[in-house]
C-alpha positions in Angstrom: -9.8 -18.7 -33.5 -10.4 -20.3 -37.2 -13.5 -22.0 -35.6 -14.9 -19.0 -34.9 -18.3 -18.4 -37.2 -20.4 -16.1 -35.5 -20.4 -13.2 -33.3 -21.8 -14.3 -30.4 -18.5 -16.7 -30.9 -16.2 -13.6 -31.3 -17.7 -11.9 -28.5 -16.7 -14.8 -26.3 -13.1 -15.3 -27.3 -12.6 -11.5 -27.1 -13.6 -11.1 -23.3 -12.1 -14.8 -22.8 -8.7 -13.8 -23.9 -8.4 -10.5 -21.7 -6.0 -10.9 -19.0 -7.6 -10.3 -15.3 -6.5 -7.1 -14.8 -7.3 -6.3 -18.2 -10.4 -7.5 -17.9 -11.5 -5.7 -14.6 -10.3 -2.6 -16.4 -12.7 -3.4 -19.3 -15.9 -3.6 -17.2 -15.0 -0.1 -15.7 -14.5 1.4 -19.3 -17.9 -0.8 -20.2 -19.9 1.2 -17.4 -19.3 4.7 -18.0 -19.8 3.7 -22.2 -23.1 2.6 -21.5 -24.0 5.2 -19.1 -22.6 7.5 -21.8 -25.4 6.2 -24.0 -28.0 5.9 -21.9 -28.4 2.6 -21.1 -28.0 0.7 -17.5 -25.9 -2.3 -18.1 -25.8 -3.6 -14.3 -25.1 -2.0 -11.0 -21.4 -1.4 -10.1 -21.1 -4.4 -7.8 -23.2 -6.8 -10.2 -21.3 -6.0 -12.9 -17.5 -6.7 -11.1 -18.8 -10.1 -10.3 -19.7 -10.7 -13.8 -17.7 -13.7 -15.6 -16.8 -13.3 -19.4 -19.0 -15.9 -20.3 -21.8 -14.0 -18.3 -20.7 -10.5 -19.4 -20.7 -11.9 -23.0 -24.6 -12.8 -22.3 -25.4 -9.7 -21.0 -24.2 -7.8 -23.3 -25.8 -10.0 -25.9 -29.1 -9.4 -24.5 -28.9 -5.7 -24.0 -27.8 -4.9 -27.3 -28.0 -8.1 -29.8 -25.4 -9.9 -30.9 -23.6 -7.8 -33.9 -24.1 -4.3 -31.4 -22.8 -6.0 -28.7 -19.3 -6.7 -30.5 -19.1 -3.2 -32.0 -19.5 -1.7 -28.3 -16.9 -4.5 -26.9 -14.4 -3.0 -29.4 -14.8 0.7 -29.0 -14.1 -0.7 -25.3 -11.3 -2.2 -26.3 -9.5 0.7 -28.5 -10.9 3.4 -25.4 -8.3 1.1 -23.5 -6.1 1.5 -26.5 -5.8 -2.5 -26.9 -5.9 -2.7 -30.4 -4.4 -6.2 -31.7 -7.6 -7.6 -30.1 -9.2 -5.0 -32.0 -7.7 -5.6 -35.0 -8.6 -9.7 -34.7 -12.1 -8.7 -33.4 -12.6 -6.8 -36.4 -10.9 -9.8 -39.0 -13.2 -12.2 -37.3 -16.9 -10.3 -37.6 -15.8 -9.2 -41.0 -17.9 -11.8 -42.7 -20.5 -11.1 -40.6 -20.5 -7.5 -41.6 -20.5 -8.6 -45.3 -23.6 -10.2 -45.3 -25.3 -7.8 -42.7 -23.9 -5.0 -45.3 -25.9 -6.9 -48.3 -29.0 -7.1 -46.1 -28.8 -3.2 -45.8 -28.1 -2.7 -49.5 -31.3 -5.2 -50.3 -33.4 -3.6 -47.4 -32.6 0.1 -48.7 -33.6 -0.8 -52.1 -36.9 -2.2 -51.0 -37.9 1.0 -49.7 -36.7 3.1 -52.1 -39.3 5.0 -54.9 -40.0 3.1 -57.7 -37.7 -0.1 -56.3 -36.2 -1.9 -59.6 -36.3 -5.3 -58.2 -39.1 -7.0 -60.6 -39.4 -4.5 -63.5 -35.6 -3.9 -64.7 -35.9 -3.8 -68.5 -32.1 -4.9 -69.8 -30.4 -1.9 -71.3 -28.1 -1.9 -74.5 -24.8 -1.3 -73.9 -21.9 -0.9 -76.4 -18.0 -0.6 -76.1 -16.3 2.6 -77.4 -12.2 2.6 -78.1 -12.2 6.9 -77.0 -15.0 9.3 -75.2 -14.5 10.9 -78.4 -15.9 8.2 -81.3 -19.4 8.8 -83.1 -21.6 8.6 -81.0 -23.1 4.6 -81.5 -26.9 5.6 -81.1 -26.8 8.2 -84.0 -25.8 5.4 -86.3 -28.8 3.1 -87.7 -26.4 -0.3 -87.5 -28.7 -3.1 -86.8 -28.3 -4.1 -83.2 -26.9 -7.4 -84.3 -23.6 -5.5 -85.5 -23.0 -3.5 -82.5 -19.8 -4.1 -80.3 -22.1 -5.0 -77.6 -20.6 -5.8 -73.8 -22.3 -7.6 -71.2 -22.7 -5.9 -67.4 -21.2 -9.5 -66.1 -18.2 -8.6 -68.5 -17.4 -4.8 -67.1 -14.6 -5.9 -65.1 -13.4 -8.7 -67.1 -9.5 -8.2 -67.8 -9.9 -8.9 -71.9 -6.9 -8.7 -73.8 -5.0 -5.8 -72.3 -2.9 -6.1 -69.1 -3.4 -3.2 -66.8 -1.4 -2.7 -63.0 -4.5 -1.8 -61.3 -7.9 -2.0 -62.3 -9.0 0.2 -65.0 -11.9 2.7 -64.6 -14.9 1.8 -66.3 -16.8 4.9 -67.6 -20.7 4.3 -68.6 -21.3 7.3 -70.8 -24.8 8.2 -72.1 -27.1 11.4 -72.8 -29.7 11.8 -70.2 -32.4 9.9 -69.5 -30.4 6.7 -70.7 -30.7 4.6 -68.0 -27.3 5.2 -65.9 -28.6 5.3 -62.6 -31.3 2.2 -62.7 -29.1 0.7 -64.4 -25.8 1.7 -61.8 -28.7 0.4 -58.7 -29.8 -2.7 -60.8 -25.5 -3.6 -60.2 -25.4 -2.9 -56.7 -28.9 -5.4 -55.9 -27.8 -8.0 -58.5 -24.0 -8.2 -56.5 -26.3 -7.9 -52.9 -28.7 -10.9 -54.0 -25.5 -12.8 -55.4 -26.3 -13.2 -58.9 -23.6 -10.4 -59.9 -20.1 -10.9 -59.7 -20.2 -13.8 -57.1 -16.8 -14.1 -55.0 -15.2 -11.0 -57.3 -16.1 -8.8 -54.5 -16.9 -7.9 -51.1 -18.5 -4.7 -50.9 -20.1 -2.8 -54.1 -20.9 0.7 -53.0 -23.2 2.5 -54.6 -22.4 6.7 -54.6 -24.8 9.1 -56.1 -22.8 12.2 -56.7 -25.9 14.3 -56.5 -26.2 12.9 -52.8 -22.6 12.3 -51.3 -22.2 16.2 -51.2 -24.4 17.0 -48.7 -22.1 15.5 -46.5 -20.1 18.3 -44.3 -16.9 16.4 -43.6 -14.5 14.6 -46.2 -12.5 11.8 -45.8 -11.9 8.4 -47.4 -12.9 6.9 -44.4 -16.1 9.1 -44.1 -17.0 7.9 -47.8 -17.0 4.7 -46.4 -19.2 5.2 -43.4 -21.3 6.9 -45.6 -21.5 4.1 -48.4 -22.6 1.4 -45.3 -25.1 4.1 -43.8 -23.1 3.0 -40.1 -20.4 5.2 -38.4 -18.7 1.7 -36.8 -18.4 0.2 -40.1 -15.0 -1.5 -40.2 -13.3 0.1 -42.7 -10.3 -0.2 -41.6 -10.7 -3.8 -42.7 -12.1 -3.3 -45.6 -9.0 -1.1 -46.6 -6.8 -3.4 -45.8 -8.3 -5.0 -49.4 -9.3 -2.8 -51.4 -9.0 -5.0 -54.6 -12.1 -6.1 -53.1 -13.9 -3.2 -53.3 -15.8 -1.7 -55.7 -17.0 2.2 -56.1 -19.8 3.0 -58.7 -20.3 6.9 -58.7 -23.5 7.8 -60.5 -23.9 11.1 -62.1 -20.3 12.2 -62.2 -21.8 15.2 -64.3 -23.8 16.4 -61.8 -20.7 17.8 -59.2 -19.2 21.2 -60.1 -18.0 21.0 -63.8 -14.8 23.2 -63.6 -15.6 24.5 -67.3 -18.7 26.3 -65.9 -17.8 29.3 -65.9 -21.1 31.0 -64.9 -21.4 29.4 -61.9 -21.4 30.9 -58.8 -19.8 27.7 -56.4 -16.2 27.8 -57.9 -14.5 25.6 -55.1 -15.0 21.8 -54.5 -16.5 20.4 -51.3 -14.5 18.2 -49.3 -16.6 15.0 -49.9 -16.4 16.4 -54.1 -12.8 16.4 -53.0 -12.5 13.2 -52.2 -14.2 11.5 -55.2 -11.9 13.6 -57.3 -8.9 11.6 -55.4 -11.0 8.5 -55.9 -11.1 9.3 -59.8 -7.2 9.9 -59.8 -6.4 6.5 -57.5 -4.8 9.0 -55.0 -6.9 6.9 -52.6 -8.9 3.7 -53.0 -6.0 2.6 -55.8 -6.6 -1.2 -56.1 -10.2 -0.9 -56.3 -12.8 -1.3 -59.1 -14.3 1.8 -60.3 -17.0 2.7 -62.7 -18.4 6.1 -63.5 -21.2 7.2 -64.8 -21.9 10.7 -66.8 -23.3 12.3 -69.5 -21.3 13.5 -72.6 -21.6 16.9 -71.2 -18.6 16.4 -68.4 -16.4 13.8 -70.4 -13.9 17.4 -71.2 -13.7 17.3 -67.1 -13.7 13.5 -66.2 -11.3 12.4 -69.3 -8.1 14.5 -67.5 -9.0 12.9 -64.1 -8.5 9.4 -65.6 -5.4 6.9 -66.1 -6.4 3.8 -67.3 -10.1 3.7 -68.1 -12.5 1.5 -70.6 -15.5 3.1 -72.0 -18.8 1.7 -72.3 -22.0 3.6 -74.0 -25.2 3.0 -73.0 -28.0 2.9 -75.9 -30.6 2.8 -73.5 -33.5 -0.4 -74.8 -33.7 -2.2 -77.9 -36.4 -3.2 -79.6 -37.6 -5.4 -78.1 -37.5 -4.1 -74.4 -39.8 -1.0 -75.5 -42.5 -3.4 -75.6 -41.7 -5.6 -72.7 -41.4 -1.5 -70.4 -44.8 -0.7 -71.9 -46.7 -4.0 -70.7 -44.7 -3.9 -67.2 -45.9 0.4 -66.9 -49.2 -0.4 -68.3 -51.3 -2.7 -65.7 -54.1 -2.9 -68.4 -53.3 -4.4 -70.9 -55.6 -2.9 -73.4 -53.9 0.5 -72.5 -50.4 -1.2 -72.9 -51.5 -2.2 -76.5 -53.1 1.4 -77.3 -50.2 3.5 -76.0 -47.9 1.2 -78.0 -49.9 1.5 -81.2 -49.8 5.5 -80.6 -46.0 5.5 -80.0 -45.6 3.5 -83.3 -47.7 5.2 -85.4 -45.3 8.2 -84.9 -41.1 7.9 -85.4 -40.3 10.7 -83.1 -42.5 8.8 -80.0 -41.3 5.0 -80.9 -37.4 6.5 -81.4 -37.2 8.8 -78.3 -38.4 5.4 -76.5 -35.5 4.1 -76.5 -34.6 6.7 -74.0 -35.9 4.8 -70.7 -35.9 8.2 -69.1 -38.1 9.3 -72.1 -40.1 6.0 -72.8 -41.4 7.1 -69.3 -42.1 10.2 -69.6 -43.9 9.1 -72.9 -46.2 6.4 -70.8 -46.9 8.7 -68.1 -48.4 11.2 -69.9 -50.2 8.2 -72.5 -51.7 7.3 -69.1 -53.0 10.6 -67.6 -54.7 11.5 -71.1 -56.2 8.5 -71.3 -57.6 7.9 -67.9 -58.7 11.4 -67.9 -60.6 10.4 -71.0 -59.0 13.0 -73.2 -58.6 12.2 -76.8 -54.4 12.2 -78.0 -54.1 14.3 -80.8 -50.3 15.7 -80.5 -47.7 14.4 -83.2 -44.7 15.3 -81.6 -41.9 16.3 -83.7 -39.0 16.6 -81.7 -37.8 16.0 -77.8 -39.0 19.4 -76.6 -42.5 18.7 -77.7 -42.4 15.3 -75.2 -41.4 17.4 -72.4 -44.1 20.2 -73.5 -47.1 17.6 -73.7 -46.0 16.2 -70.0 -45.9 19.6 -68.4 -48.7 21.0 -69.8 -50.7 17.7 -69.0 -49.9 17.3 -65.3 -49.6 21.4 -64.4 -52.7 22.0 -62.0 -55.3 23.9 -64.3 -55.7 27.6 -64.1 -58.9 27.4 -63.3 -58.3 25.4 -60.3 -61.3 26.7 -57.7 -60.3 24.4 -55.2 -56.7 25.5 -55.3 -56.6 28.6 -56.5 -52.8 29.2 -55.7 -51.5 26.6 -57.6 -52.4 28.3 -60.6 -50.5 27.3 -64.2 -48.5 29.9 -64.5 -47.8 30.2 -61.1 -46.5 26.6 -60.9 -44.6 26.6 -64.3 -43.1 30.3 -63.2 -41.7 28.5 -59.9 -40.6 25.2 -61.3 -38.7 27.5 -63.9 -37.2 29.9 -61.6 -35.8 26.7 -59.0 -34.4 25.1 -62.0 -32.7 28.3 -63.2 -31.6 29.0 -59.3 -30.1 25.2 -59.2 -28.2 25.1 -62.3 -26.7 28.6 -62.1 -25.3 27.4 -58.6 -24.9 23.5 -59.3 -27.5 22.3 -57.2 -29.6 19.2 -58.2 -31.4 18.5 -54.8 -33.1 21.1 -52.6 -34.2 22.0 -49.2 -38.5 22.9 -48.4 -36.7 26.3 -47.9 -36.2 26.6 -51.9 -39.5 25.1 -52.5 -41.1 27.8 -50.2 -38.8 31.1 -51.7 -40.5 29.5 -55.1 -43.8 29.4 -53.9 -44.2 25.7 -54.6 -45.7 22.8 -52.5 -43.1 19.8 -53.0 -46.2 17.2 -51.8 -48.4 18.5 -54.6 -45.7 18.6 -57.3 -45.2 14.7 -57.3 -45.4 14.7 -61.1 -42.1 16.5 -61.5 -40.6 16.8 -57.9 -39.2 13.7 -56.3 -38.9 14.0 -52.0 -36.0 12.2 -50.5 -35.7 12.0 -46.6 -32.3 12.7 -45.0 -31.4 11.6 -41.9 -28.7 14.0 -40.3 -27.6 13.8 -36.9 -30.7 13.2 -34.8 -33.0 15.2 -37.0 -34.6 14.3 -40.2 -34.8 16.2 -42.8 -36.7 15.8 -46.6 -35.3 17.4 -49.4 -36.1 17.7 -53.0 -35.1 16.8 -56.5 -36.6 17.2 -59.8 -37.8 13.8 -61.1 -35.0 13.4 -63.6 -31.8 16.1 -64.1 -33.9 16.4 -68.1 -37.0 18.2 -66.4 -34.5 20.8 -64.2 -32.6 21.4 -67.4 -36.1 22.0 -69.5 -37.6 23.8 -66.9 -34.1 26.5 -66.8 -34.3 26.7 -70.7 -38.4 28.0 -70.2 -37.1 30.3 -67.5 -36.0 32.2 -70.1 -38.9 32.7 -71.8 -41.6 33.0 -68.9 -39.4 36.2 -67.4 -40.8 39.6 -68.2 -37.2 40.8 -69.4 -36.0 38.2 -71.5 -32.9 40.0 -72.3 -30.7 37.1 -69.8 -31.4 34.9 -72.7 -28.6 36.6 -74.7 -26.3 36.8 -71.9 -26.6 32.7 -71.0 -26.8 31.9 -75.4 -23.5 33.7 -75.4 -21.8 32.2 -72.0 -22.6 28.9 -73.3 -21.4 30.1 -76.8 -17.7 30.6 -75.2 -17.8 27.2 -73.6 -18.1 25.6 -76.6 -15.5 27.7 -78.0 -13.3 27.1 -75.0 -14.3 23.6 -75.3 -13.2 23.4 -79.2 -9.8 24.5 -78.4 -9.0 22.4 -76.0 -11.0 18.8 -76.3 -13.0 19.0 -79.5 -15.6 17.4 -78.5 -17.7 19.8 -76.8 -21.5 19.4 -76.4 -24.0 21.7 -76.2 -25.8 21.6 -72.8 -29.7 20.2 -72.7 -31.1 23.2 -71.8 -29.5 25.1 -75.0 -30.8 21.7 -77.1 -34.8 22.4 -75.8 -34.2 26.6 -76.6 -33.0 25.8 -79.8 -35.7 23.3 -80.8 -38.3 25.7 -79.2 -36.9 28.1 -81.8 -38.8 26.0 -84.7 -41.7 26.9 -86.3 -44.2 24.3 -85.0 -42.5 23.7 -81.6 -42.6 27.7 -81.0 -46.1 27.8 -81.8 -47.1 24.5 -79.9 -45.4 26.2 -76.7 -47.0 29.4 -77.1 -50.7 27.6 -77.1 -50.3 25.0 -74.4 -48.5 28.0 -72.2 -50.4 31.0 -73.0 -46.8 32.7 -73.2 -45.5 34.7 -76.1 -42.1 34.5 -77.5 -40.5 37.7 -78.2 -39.3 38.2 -81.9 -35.5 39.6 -79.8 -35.4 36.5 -77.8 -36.1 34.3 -81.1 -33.3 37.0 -82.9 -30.6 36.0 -80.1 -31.8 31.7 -80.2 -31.1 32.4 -84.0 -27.8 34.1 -83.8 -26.8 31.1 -81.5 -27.4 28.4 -83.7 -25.7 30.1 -86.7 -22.3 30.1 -84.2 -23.4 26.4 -83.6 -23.0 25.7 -87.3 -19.8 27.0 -87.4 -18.5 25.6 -84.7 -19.4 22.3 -85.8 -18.0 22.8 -89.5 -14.0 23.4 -87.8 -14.4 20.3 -86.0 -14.2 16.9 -86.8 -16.8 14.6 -88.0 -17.6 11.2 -87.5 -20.7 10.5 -89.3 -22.0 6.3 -89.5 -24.9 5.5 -92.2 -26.1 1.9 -93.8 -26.3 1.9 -97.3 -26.4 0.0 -100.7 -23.1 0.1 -102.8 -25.0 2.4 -105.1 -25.9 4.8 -102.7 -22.4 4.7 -101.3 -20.9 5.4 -104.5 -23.5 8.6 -105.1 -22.7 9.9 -102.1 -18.7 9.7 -102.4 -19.5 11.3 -105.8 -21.4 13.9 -104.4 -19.1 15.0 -101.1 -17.4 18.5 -101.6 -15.3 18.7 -98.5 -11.6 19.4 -98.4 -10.1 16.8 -96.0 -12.3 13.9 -96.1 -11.8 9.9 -95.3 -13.9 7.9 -96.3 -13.8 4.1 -95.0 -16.6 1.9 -96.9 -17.0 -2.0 -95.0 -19.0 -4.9 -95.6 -20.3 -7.2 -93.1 -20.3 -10.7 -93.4 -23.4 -11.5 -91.4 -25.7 -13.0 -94.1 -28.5 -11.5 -92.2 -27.9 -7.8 -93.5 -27.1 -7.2 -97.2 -25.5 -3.4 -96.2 -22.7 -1.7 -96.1 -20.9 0.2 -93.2 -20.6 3.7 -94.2 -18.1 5.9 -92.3 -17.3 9.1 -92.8 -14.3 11.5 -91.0 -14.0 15.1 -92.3 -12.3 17.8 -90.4 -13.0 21.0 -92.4 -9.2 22.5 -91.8 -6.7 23.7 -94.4 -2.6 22.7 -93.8 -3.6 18.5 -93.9 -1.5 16.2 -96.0 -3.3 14.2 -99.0 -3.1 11.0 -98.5 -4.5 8.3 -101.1 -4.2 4.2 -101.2 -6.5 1.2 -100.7 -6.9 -0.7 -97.6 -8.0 -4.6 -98.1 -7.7 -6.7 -95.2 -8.4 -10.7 -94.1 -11.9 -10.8 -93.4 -13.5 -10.5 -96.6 -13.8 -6.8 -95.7 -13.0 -4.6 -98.6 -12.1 -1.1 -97.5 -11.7 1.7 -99.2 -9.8 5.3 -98.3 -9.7 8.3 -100.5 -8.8 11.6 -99.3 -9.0 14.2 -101.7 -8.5 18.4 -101.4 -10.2 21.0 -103.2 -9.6 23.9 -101.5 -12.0 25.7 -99.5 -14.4 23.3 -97.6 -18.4 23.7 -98.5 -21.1 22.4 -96.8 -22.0 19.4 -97.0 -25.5 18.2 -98.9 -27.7 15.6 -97.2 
């Protein structure tokens, strides 16, 4: 049996090693399965005459090798003999390995926008808590970042942990999780990923795994190999083996949410909830990925966990992802030069989400021969120049339903509609109650066919979760009562509050970011011209209101703020803070490549806190310094 290398091998042994009567039983059981599925195996005398060599043959032929053995053993446990199951299954188990990378390499040829050739490396950078400053506010040169390696996720470092410890990939959308999460899965597939480290790698898209109607471990699994006689069974029996990467944990049901209508999990939501816990799947290797948003309802789920924050590209890479978008290369250099020529462009590149967005519309303008004149100033304005650059014209004669407004007024109102109830991917019904053509909406709808049962089914999903959420924060503003707006500002008003008390390190959801920066001057009027839409001076009354509570939410919590400085500076600074409660930590590095000084800052503006006051000098040439001083009330502080 340890000889055995291939399935046509297997098959062999299997029907070799039956007993006679066994065997005669097997070729009755064999008949009726195949006339079960459709398919004539051999008249009822042919077949009895039929030795195992020559059954193994015909089998073979009918179905092909790998089928052949999967219907010998649903034979096999019909006739509830299942040690030769169980040894079947051991022995095609390698098979299955490498037919199962095949499928993961196949599926990601055919998939939109495959990442094979034009991955552009990300920037990742260990964190100690979910909670820490947030590494890509602070304008460290990359050089001095706690950087980590994708080869090194899994490594075991320094701590010693009984099982595996959950990974968490944590980064604001548009960052990169999910090409980067697929880029793991066809790196381990093509064996230049963890080689030998594991046997099956399983990627999960949260957004997707719920469409599923049943929910069990096992149904995860059949899921995860896209075939319902996977042997998972096997594959259980080592699950240090195995590892899970669930992409977009924050896209199931957040149970903060209060404003949502779906309140109970689905069973497969159910299970990945388990998964997070190690209530099933507990020896396996696990890595997450979500947005800050959901860390208040992953963090509770987890025991042992490692987080990892990804910065999205450096430098660097911003060039090399406009040169592989840009198939001229004059246009590659001109975009660049545009996106350089203005801060908010060349920073919000480092978003990959964004630096596409950015090229996309760079590339429309320019092939349309339209001159670039917008200076962006923030995010919103990005996401305004996109959508107001591929929305069909109003004065589309050969269209004349897919008017502007129209369009914008149904992208809007599905957004709205999916976020109130949780929903991220959508059915042509939803499309149709919206009055929206999914085939003509390519530039912010992305079609995804679904095969369930024996009939196939497309459904829909806004290009990236950043255009649903900006498309529910203009829903507000393209209704004729715009009164909701006050109701949603102070709903998510009360989860922050709620938040506060209990984690204290809530975060403002996106769609509240691109209201708020609408709110400004410039952005308010930019919108109101590319739209033809007029705010309302209430609706502006209730965005203003909100972002005063903002303020004073944020002065009750904790700060972490991270700046490079000279000494000078440093010392003006320290002179010039006013806050009761504050720490301040000053470092040098001893890379003779940057002549600064780490800066960090921790204020928490609450009365009832100990002084504390004493130096801090420790072995590395590192000179720190802590002072914590009180002066009653806390005041603002001055940039």
């Amino acid at each position: 049996m340890s000889q055995i290398q291939t399935p046509q091998e297997a098959l062999l042994w299997a029907l070799r090693d039956l007993e006679e009567k066994s065997f005669k039983l097997f070729k009755f059981h064999l008949r009726n399965n195949c006339l079960l599925e459709g398919k004539m195996l051999l008249a009822r005398g042919e077949l009895e005459g039929l030795s195992p060599v020559d059954l193994a043959s015909r089998l073979i032929s009918l179905y092909g090798a790998w089928e052949a053995v999967k219907v010998v053993i649903r034979v096999l446990r019909a006739m509830n003999l299942l040690e030769p199951v169980d040894r079947l299954s051991h022995i095609c188990l390698n098979d299955y390995r490498e037919m199962y990378r095949e499928h993961v390499r196949c599926l990601e040829e055919r998939q939109e926008g495959g990442i094979g050739g034009s991955y552009n490396q990300l920037l990742l950078v260990t964190r100690s808590n979910p909670e820490s400053a947030d590494p890509s506010a602070c304008p460290l040169p990359e050089q001095e970042l706690d950087s980590v390696s994708v080869e090194a996720l899994f490594d075991p470092g320094e701590k010693s942990y009984q099982a595996p410890p959950t990974v968490v990939l944590q980064g604001s959308a548009g960052t990169g999780k999910t090409t980067l999460a697929r880029k793991m899965v066809l790196d381990w597939a093509t064996g230049t990923l963890y080689p030998g480290q594991f046997d099956y790698v399983f990627y999960v898209s949260c957004r997707e795994v719920v469409l599923l109607s049943e929910g069990t471990p096992d149904q995860l699994l059949f899921w995860c190999c896209g075939d319902n006689q996977a042997p998972v069974k096997e594959m259980r029996r080592e699950e240090e083996r195995l590892l899970f990467i669930l992409d977009g944990f924050d896209e199931l049901q957040r149970p903060f949410a209060t404003g949502l209508k779906r309140l109970s999990l689905n069973p497969m939501e159910n299970v990945l909830h388990r998964l997070i816990r190690r209530e099933v799947f507990s020896r396996c290797s696990l890595l997450i990925t979500t947005r800050p948003v959901a860390m208040c309802s992953l963090k509770p789920l987890l025991k042992q966990s490692r987080y990892i924050h990804i910065l999205g590209f450096s430098e660097d890479e911003r060039r090399r992802y406009f040169s592989s978008y840009f198939a001229n290369e004059e246009q590659a250099r001109n975009a660049f030069d545009i996106v350089q020529g203005n801060d908010v462009l060349y920073k919000s590149c480092q978003i990959p989400g964004i630096c596409w967005v950015i090229c996309s519309w760079l590339k429309e303008r320019m092939e349309r021969g339209r001159e670039i004149s917008e200076k962006p100033s923030n995010g919103t304005d990005i996401y305004m120049a996109y959508v107001s650059t591929f929305l069909p014209p109003s004065d589309n004669e050969d269209c004349a339903e897919l008017t502007s407004h129209r369009v914008l007024r149904g992208l809007c109102s599905l957004a709205a509609e999916g976020i109130q109830n949780q929903r991220f991917i959508f059915e042509e019904a939803d499309l149709r109650k919206h009055n929206l053509d999914g085939a003509s909406l390519d530039a912010f709808l992305s079609s995804m066919p679904y095969q369930e049962g024996g009939h196939a089914k497309t459904f829909y999903t806004f290009r990236h979760i950043s255009f649903q959420e900006f498309f529910h924060a203009v829903s507000y503003l393209v209704k004729e009562d715009q009164s909701d707006l006050g109701k949603e500002s102070h709903r998510e008003l009360r989860r922050l509050l709620d938040e506060e008390e209990e984690e204290e390190n809530g975060e403002m959801t996106l769609s509240m970011q691109f209201l708020l920066d609408i709110l400004k001057k410039e952005t308010s009027s930019n919108f109101e011209l590319k739209f033809f839409l007029k705010i309302s001076p209430s609706l502006k009354q209730e965005l203003m209101y909100f972002k005063e509570q903002m303020k004073s939410i944020k002065h009750k919590r904790a700060w972490d703020l991270e700046f490079s400085l000279n000494p000078s500076k440093i010392r003006n600074l320290v002179k010039g803070v006013q806050i009761s409660d504050v720490s301040l930590k000053v470092g040098q590095s001893n890379k003779k490549s940057h002549d600064r000084k780490s800066f960090s800052v921790k204020t928490s503006l609450r009365d009832e806190q100990k002084e504390k006051q004493g130096p801090v000098v420790d072995k590395d040439n590192t000179a720190k310094t802590q002072k914590e001083t009180s002066n009653g009330k806390g005041r603002e502080m001055e940039k």
